[in-house]
C-alpha positions in Angstrom: 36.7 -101.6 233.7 35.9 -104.1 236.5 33.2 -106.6 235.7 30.8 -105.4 237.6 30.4 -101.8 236.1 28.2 -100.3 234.1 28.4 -100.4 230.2 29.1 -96.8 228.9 29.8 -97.8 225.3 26.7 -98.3 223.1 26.4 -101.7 221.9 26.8 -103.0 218.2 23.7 -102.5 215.5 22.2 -106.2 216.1 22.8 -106.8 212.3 26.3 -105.8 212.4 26.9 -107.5 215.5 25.0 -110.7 213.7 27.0 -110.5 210.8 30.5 -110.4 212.9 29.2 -113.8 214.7 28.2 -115.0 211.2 31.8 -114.4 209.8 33.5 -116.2 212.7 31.4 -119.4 212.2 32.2 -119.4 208.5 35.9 -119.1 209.4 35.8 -121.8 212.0 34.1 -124.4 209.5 36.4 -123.2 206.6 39.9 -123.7 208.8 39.8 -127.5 209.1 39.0 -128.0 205.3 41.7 -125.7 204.8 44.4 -127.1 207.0 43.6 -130.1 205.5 44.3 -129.1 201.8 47.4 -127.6 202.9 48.5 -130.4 204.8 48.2 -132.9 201.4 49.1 -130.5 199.0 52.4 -130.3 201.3 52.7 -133.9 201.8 52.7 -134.3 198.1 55.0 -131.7 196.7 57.0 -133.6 199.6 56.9 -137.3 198.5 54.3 -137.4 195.5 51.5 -138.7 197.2 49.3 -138.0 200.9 48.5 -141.2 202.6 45.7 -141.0 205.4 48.4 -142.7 207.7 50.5 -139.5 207.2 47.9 -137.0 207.5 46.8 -138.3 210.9 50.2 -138.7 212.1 51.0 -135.1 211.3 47.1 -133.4 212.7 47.7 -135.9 215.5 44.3 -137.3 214.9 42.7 -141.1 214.5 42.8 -142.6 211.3 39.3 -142.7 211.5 39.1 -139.1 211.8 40.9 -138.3 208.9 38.9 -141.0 206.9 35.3 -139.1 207.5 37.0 -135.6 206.1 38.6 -137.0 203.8 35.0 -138.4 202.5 33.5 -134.9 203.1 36.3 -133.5 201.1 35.8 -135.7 198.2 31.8 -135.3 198.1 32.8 -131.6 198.1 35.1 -131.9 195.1 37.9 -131.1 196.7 40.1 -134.4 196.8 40.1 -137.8 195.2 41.0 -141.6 196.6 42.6 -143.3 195.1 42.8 -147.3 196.4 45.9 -148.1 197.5 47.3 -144.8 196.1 46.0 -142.5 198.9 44.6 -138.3 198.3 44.5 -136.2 195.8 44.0 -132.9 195.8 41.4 -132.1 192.4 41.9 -128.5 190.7 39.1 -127.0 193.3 41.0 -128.6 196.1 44.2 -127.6 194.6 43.3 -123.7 194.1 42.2 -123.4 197.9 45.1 -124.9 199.2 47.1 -122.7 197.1 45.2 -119.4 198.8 45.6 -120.8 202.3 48.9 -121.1 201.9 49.4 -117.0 200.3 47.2 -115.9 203.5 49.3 -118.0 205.7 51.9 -116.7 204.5 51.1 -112.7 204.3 49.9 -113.1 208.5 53.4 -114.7 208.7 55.1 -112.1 207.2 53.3 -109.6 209.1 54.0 -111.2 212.7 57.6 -111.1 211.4 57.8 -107.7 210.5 56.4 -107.0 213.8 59.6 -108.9 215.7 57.2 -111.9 216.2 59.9 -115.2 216.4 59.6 -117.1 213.3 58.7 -120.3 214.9 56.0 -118.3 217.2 55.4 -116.4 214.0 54.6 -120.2 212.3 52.3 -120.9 215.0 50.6 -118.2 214.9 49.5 -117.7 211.6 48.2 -121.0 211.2 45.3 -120.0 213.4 45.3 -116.4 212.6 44.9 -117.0 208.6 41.6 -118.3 208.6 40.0 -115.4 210.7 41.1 -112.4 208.5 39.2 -110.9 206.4 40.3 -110.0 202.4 40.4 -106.1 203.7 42.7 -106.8 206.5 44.8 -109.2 205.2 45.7 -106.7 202.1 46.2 -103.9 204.6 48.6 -106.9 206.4 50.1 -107.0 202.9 50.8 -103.3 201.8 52.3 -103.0 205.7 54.5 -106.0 205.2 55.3 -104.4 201.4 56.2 -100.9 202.7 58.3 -102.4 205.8 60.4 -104.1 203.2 60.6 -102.1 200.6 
């Protein structure tokens, strides 16, 4: 329908249009934290520790950047500093790291199941993860279970 046309559809209840808005913005401010707790808990499975230097270098961010979220993250509870000894990820921290990571990789299996290229696919998900709701993303499961199995 061209721009300038007339709306035939009804619009959204206010409250559930409200509480679609409200979801997004929750999302939104949840993805960073997350892709940073992924991003340490990676970097130390990969070489036992996360230094800021690292994390910046692979979010292609300032140092400085990564120093005022990695404060937020520890007033949060979510990672310790250590001096000289760089981040750690505390149980908290730990635990939603670990289910980023399962709904990053249920929206990765999906988009491969759908023919999606795996390094697309990657991509992808990473953005895609932190929008999806626990109803969809088990609907995204059972699909992905019943295309394999």
């Amino acid at each position: 329908m061209p721009p300038s046309s007339p709306r035939t559809d009804p619009l959204v209840v206010p409250e559930i249009h409200a509480h679609g808005f409200r979801q997004a913005r929750q999302a939104r401010r949840a993805e960073l934290v997350e892709d940073y707790l992924e991003l340490i808990a990676d970097l130390i499975a990969d070489g036992g520790e996360a230094r800021q230097v690292d994390i910046a270098a692979r979010l292609g961010v300032a140092q400085p950047t990564v120093a005022r979220m990695l404060r937020r993250l520890a007033e949060e509870g979510l990672v310790s500093q250590r001096p000289y000894r760089g981040v750690f990820l505390t149980e908290a921290g730990e635990e939603l790291a670990r289910e980023a990571r399962r709904r990053h990789h249920v929206v990765e299996s999906l988009l491969l199941a759908l023919g999606v290229p795996p390094d697309t696919a990657r991509r992808d998900a990473e953005g895609i993860e932190h929008h999806v709701s626990r109803e969809t993303l088990d609907a995204f499961r059972r699909y992905v279970q019943a295309k394999s199995g």
